[in-house]
N, CA, C, O and CB atoms as a CASP TS submission, in Angstrom:
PFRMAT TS
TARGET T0000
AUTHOR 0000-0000-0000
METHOD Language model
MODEL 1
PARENT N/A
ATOM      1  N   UNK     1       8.280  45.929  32.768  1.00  0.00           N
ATOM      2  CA  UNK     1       7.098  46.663  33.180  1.00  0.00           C
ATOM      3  C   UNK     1       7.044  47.967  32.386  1.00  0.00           C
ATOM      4  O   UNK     1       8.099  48.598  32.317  1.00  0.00           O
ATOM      5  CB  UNK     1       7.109  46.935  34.719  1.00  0.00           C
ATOM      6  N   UNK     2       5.727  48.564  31.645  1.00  0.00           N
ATOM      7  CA  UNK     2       5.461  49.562  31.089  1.00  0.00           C
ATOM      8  C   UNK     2       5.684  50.972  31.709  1.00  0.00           C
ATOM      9  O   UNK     2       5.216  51.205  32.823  1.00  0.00           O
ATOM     10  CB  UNK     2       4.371  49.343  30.789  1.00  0.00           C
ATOM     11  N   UNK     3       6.217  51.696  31.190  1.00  0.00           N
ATOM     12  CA  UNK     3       6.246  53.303  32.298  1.00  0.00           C
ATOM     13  C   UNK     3       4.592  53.654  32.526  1.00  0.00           C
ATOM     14  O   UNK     3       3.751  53.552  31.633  1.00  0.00           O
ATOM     15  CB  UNK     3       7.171  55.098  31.249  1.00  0.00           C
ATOM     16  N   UNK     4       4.394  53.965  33.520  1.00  0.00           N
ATOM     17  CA  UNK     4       3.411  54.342  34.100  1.00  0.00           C
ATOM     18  C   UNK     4       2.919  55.781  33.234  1.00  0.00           C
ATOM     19  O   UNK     4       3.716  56.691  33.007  1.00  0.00           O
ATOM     20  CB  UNK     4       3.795  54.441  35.616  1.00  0.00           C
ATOM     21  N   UNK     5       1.919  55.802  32.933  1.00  0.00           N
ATOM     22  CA  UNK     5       1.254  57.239  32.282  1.00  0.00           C
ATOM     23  C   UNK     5       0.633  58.096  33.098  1.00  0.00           C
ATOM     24  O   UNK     5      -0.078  57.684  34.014  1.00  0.00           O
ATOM     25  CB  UNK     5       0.206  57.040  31.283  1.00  0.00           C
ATOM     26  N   UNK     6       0.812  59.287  32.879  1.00  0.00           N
ATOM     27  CA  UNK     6       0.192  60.213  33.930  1.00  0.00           C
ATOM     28  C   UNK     6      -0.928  60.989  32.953  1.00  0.00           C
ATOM     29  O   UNK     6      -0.754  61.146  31.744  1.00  0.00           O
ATOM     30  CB  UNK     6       1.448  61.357  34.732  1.00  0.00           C
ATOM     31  N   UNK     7      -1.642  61.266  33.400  1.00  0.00           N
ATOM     32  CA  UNK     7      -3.147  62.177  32.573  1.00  0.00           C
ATOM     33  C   UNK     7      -2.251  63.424  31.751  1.00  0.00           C
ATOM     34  O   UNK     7      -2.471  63.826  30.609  1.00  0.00           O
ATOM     35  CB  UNK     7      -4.649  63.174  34.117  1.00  0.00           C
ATOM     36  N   UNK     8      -1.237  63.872  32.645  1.00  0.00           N
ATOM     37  CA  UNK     8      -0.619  65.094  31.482  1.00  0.00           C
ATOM     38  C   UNK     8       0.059  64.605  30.225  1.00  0.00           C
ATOM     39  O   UNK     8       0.196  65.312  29.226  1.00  0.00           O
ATOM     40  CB  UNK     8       0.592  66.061  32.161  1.00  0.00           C
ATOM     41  N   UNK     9       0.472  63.373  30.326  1.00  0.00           N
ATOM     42  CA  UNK     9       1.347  63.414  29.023  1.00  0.00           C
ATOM     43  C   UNK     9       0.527  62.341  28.299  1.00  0.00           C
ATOM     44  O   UNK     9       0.871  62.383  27.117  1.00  0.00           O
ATOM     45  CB  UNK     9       3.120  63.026  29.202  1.00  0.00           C
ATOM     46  N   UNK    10      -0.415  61.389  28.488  1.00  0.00           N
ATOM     47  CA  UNK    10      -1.327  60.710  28.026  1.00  0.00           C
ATOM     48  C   UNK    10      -1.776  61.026  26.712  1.00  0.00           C
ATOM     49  O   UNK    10      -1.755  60.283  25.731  1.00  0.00           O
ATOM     50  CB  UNK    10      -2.207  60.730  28.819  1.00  0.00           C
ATOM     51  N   UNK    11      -2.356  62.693  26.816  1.00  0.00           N
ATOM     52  CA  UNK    11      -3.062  63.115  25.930  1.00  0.00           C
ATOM     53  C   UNK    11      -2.046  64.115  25.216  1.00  0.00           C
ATOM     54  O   UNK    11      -1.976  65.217  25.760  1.00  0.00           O
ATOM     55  CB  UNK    11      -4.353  63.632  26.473  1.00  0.00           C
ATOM     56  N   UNK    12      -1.476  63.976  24.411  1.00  0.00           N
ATOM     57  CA  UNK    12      -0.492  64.392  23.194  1.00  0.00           C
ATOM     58  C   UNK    12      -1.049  65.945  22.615  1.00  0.00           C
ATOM     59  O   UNK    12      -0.317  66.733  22.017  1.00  0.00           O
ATOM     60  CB  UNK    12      -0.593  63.062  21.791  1.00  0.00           C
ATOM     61  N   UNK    13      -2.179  66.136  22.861  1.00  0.00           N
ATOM     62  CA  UNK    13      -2.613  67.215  21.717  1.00  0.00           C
ATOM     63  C   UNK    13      -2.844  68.162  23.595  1.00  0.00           C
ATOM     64  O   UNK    13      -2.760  69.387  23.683  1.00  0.00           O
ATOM     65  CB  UNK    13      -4.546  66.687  20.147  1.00  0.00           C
ATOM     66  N   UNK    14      -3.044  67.496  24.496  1.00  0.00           N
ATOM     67  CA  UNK    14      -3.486  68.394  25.800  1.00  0.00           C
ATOM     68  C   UNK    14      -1.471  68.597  25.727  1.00  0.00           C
ATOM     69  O   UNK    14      -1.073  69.748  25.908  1.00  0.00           O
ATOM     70  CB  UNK    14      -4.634  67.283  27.688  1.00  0.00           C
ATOM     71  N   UNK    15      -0.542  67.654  25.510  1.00  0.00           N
ATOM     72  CA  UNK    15       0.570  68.407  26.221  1.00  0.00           C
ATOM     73  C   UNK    15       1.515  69.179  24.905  1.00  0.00           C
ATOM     74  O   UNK    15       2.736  69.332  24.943  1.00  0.00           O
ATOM     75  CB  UNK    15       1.587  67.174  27.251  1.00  0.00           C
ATOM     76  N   UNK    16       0.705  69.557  23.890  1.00  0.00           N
ATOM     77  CA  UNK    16       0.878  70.621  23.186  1.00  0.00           C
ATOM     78  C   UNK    16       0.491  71.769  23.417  1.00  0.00           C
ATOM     79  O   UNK    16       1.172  72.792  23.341  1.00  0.00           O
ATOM     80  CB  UNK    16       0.572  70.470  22.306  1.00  0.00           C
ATOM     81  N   UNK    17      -0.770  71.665  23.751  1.00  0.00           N
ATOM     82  CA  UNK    17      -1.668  72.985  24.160  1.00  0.00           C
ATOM     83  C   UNK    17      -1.133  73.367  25.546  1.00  0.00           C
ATOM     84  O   UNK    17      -1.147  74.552  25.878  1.00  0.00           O
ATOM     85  CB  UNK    17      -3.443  72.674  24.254  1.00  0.00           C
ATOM     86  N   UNK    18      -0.700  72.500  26.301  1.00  0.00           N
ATOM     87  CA  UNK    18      -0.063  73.498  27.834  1.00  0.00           C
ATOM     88  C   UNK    18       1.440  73.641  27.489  1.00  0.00           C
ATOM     89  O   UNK    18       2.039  74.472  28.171  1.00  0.00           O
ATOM     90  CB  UNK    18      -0.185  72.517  29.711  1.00  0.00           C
ATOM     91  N   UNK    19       2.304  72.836  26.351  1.00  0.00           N
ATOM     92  CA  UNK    19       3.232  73.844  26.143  1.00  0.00           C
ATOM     93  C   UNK    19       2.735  75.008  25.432  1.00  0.00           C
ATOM     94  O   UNK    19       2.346  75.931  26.147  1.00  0.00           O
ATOM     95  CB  UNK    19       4.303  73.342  25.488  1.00  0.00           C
ATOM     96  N   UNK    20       2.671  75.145  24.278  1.00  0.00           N
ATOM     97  CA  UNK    20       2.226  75.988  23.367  1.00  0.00           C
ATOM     98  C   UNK    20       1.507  77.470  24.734  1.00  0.00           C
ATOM     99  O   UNK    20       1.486  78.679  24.505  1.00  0.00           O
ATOM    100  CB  UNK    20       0.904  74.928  22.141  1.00  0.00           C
ATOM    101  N   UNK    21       1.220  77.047  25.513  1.00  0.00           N
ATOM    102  CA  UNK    21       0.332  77.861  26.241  1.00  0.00           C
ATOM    103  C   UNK    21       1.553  78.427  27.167  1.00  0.00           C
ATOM    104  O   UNK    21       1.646  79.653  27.217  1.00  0.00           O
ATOM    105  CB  UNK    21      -1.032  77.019  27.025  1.00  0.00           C
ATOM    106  N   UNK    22       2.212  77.887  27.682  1.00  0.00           N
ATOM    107  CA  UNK    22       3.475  78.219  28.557  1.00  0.00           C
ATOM    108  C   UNK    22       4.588  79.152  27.634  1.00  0.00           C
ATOM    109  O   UNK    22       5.223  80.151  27.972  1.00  0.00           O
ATOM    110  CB  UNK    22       4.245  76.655  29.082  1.00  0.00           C
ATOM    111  N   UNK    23       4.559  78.482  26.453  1.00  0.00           N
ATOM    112  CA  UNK    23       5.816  79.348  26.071  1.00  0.00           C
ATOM    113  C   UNK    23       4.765  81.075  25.779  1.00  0.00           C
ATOM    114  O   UNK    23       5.205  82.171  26.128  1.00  0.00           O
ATOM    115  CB  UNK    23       6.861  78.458  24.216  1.00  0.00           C
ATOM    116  N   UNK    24       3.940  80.953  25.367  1.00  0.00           N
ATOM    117  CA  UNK    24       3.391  82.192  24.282  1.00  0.00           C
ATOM    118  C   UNK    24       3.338  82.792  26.196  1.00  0.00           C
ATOM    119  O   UNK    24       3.766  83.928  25.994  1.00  0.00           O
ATOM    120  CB  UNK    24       1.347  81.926  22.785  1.00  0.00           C
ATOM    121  N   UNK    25       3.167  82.751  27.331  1.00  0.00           N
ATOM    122  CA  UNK    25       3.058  83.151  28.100  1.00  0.00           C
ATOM    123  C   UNK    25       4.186  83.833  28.484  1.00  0.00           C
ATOM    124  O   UNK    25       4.041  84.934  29.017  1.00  0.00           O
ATOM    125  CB  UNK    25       2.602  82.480  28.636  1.00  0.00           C
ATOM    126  N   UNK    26       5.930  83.110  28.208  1.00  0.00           N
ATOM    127  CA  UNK    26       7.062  83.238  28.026  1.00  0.00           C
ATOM    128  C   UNK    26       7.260  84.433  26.838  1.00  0.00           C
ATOM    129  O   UNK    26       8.218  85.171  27.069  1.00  0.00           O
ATOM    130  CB  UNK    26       7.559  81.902  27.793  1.00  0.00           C
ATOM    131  N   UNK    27       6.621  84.689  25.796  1.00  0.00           N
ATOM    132  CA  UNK    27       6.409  85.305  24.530  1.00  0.00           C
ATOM    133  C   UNK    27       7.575  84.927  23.731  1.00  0.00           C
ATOM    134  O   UNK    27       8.590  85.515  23.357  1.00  0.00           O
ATOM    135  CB  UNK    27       6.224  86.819  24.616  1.00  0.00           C
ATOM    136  N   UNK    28       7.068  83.686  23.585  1.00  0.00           N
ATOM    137  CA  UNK    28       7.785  82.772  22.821  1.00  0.00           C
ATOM    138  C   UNK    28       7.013  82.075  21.745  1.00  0.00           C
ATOM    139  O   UNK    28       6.018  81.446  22.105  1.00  0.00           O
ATOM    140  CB  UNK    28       8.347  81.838  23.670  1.00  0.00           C
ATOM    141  N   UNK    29       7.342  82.098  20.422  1.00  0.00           N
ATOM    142  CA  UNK    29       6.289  81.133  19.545  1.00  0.00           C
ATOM    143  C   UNK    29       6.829  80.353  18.905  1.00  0.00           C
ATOM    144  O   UNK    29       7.919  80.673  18.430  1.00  0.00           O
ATOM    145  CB  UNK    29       5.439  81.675  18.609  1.00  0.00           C
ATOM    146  N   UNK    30       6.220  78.867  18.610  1.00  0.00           N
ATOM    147  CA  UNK    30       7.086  77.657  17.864  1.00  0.00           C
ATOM    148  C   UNK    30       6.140  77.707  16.965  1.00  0.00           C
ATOM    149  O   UNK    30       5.237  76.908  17.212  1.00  0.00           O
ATOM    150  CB  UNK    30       7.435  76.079  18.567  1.00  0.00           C
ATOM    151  N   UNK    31       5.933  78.565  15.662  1.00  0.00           N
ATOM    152  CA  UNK    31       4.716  77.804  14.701  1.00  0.00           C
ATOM    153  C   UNK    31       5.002  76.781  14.566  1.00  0.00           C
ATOM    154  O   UNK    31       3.919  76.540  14.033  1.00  0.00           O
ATOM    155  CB  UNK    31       4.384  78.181  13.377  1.00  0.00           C
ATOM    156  N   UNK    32       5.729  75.385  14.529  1.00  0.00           N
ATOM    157  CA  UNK    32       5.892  74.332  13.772  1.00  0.00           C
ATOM    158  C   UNK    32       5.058  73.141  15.051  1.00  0.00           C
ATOM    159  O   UNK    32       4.352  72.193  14.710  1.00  0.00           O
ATOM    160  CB  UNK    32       7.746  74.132  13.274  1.00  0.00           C
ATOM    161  N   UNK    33       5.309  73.432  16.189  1.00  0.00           N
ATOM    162  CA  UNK    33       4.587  73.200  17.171  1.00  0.00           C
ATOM    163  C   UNK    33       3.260  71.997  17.426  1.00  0.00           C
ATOM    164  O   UNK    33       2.127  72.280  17.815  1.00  0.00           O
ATOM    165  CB  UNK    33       4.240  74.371  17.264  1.00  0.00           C
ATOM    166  N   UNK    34       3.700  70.819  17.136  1.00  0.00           N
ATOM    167  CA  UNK    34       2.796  70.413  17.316  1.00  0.00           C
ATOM    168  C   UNK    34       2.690  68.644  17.744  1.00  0.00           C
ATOM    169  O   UNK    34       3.485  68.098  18.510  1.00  0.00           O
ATOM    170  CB  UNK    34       2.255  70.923  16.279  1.00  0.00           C
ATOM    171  N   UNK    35       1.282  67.796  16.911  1.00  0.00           N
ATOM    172  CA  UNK    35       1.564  66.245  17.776  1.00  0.00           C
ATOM    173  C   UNK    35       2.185  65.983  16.062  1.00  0.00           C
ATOM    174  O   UNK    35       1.850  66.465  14.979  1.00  0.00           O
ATOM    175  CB  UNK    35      -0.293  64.911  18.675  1.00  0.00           C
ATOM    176  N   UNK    36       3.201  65.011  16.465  1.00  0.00           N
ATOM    177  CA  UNK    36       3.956  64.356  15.742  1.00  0.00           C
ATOM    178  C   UNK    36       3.507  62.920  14.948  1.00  0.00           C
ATOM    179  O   UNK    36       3.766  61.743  15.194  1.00  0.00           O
ATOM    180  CB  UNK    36       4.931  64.222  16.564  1.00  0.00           C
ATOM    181  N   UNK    37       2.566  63.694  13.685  1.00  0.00           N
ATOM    182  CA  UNK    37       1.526  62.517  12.990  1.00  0.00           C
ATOM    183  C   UNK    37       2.466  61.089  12.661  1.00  0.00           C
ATOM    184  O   UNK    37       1.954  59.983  12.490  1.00  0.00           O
ATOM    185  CB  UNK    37       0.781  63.200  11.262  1.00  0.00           C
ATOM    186  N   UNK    38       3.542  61.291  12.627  1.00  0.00           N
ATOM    187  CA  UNK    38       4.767  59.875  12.408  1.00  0.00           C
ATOM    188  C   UNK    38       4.286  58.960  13.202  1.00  0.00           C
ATOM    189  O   UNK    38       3.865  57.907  12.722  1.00  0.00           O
ATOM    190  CB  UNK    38       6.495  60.070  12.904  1.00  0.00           C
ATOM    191  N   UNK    39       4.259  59.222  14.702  1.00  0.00           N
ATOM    192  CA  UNK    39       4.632  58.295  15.558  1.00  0.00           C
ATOM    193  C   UNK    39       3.692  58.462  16.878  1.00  0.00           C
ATOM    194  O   UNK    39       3.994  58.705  18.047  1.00  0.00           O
ATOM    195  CB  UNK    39       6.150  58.434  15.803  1.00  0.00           C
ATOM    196  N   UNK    40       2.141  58.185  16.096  1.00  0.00           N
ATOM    197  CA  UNK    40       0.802  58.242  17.248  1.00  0.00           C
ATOM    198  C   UNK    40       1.363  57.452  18.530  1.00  0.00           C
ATOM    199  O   UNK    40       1.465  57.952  19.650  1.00  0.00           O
ATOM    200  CB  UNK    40      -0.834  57.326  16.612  1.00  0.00           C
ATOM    201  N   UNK    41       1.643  56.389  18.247  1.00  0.00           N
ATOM    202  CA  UNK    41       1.714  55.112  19.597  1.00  0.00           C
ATOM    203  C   UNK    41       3.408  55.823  20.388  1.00  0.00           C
ATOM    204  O   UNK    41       3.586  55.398  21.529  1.00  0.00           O
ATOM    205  CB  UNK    41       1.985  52.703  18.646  1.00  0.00           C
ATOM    206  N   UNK    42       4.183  56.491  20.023  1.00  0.00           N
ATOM    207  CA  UNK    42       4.970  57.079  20.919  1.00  0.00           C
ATOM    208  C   UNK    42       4.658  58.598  21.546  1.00  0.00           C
ATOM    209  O   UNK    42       5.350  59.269  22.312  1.00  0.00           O
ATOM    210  CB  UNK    42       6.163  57.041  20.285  1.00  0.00           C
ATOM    211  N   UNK    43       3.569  58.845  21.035  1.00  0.00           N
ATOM    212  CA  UNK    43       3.519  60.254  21.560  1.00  0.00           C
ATOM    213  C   UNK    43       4.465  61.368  21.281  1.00  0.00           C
ATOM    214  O   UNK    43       5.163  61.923  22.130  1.00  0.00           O
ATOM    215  CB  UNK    43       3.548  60.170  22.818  1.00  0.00           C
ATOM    216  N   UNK    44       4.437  61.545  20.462  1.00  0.00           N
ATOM    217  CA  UNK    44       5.569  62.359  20.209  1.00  0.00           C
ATOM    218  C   UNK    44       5.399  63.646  20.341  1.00  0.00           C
ATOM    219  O   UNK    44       4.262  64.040  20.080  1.00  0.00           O
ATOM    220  CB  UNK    44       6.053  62.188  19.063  1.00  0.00           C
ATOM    221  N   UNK    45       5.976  64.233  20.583  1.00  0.00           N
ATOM    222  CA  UNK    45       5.558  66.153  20.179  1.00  0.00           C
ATOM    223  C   UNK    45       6.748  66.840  19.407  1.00  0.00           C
ATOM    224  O   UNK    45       7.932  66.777  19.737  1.00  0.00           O
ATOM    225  CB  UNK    45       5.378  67.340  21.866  1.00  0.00           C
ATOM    226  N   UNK    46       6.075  67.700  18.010  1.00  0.00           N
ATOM    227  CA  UNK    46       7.459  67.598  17.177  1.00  0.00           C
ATOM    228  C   UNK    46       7.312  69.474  17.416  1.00  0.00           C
ATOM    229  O   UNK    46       6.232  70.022  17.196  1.00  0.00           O
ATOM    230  CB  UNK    46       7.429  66.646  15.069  1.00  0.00           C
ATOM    231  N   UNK    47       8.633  70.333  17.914  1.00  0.00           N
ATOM    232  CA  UNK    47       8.642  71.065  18.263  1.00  0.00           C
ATOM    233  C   UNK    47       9.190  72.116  17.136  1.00  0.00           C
ATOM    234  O   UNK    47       9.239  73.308  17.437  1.00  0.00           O
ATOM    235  CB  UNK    47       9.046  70.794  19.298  1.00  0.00           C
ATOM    236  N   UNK    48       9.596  71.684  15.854  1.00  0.00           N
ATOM    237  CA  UNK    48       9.888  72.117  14.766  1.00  0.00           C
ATOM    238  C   UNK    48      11.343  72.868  14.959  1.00  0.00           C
ATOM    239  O   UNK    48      12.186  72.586  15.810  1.00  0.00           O
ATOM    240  CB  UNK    48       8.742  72.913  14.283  1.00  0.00           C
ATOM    241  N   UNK    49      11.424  73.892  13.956  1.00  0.00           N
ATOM    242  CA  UNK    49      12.677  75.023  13.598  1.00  0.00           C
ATOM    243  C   UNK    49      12.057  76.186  13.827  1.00  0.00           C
ATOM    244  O   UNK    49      10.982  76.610  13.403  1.00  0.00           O
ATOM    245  CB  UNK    49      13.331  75.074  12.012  1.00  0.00           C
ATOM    246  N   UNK    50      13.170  76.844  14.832  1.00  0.00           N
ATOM    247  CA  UNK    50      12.829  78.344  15.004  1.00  0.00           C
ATOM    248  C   UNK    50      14.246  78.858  14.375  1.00  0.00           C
ATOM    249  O   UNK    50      15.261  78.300  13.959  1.00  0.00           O
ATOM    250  CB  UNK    50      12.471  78.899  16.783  1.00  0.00           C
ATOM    251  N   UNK    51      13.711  80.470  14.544  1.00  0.00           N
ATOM    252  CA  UNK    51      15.243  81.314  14.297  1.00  0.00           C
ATOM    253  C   UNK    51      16.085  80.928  15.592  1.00  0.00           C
ATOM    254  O   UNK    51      15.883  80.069  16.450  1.00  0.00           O
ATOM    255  CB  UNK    51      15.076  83.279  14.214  1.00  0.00           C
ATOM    256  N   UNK    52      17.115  81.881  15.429  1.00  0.00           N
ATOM    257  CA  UNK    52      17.926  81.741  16.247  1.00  0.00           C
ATOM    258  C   UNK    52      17.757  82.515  17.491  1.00  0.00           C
ATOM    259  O   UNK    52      18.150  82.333  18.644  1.00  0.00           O
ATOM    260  CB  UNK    52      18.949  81.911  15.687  1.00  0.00           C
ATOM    261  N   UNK    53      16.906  83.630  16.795  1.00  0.00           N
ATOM    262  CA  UNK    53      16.356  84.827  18.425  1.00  0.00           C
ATOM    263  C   UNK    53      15.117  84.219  19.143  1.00  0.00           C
ATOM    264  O   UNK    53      14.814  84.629  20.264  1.00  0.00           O
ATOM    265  CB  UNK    53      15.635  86.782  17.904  1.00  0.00           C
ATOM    266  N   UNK    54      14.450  83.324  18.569  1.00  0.00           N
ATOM    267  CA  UNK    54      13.689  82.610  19.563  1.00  0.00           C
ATOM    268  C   UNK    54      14.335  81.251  20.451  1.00  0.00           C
ATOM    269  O   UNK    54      14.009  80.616  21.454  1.00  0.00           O
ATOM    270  CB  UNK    54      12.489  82.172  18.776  1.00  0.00           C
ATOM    271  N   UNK    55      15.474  81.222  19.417  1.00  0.00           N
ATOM    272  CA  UNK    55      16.279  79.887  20.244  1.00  0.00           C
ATOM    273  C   UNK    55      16.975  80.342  21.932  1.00  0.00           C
ATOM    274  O   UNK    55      17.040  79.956  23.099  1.00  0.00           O
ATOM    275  CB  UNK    55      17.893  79.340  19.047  1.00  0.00           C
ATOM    276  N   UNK    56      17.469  81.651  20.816  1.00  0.00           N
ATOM    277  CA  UNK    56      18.112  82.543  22.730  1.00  0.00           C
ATOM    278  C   UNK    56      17.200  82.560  23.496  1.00  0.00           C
ATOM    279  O   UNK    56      17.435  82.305  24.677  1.00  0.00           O
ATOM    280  CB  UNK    56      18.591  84.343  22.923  1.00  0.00           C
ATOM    281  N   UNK    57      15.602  82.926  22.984  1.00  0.00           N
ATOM    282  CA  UNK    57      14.480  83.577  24.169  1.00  0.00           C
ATOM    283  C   UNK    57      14.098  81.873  24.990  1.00  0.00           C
ATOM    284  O   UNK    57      13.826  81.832  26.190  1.00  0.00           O
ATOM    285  CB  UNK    57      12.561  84.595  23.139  1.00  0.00           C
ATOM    286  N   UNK    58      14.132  80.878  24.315  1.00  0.00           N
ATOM    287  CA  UNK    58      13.407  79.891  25.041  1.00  0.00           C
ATOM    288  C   UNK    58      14.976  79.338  26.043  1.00  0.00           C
ATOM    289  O   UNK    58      14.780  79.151  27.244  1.00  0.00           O
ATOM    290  CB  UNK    58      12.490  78.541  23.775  1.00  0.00           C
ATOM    291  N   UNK    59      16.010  79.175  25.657  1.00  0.00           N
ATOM    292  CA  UNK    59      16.793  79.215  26.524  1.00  0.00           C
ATOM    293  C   UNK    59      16.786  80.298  27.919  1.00  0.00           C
ATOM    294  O   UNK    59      16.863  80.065  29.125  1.00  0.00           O
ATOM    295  CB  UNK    59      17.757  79.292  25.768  1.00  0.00           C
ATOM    296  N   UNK    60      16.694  81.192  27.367  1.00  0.00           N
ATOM    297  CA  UNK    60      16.664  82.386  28.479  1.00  0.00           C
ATOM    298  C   UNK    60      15.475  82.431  29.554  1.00  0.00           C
ATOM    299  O   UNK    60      15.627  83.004  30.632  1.00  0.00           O
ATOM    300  CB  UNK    60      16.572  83.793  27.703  1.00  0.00           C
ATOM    301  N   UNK    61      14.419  81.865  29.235  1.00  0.00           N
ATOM    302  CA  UNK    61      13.313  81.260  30.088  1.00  0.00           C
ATOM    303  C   UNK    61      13.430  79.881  30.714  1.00  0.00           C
ATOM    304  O   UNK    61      12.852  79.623  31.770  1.00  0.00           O
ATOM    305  CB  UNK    61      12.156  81.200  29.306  1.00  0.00           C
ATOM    306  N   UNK    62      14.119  79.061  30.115  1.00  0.00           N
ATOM    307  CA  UNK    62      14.502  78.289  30.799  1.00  0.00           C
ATOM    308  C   UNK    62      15.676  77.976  31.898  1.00  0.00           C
ATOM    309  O   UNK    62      15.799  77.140  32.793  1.00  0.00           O
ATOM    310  CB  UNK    62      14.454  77.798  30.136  1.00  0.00           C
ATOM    311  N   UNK    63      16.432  78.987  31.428  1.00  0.00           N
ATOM    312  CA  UNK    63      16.971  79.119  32.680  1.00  0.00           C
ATOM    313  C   UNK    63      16.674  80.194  33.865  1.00  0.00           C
ATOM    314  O   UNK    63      17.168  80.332  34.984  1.00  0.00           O
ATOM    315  CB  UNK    63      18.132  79.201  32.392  1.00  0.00           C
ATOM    316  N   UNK    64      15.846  80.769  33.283  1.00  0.00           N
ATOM    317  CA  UNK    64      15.051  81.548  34.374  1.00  0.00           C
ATOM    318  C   UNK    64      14.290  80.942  35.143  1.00  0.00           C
ATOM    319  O   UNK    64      14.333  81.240  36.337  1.00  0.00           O
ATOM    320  CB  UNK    64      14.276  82.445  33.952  1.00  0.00           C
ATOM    321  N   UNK    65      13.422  79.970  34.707  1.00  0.00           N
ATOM    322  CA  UNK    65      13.085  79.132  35.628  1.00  0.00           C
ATOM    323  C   UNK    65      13.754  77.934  36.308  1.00  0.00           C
ATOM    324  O   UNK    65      13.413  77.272  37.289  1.00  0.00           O
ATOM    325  CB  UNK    65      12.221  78.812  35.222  1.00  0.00           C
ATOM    326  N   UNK    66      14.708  77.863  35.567  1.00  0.00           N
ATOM    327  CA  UNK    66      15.176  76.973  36.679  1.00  0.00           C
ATOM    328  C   UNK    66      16.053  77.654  38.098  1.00  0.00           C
ATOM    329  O   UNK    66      16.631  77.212  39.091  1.00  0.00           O
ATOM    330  CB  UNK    66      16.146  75.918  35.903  1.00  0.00           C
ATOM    331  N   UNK    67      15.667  79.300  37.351  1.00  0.00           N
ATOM    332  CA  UNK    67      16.775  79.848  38.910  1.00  0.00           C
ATOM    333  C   UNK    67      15.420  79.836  39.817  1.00  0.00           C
ATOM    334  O   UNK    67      15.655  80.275  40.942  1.00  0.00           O
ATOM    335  CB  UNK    67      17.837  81.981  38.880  1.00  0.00           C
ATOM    336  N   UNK    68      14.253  79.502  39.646  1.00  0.00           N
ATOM    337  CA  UNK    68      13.662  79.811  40.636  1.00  0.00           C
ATOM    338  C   UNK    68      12.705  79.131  41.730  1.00  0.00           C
ATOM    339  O   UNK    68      12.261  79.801  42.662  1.00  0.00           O
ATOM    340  CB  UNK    68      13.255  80.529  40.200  1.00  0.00           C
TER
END
């Protein structure tokens, strides 16, 4: 049986734009950020290379939210 799709992750370029929208809210930026033209039929989202001080900041939000 197929995994079930939900409307958020369906649309590949909508679950770029609500990450992309979450992190810069975080003040966090991925220029590389985006849908992953390789592999349309998997949906991919290719999140690219950051430095290393944005690597600490998106860790550091993520575990901030998960304390909460």
């Amino acid at each position: 049986m197929a995994p079930k799709k939900t409307q958020d992750v369906t649309d590949t370029q909508a679950a770029v734009e609500a990450l992309r929208a979450a992190l810069n809210g975080a003040g966090i930026v991925l220029p590389s950020l985006r849908v992953d033209p390789a592999s349309p039929g998997l949906q991919l989202v290719e999140l690219g290379r950051v430095r290393a001080d944005v690597a600490v900041c998106l860790a550091r939000a993520l575990e901030q939210g998960a304390r909460e």
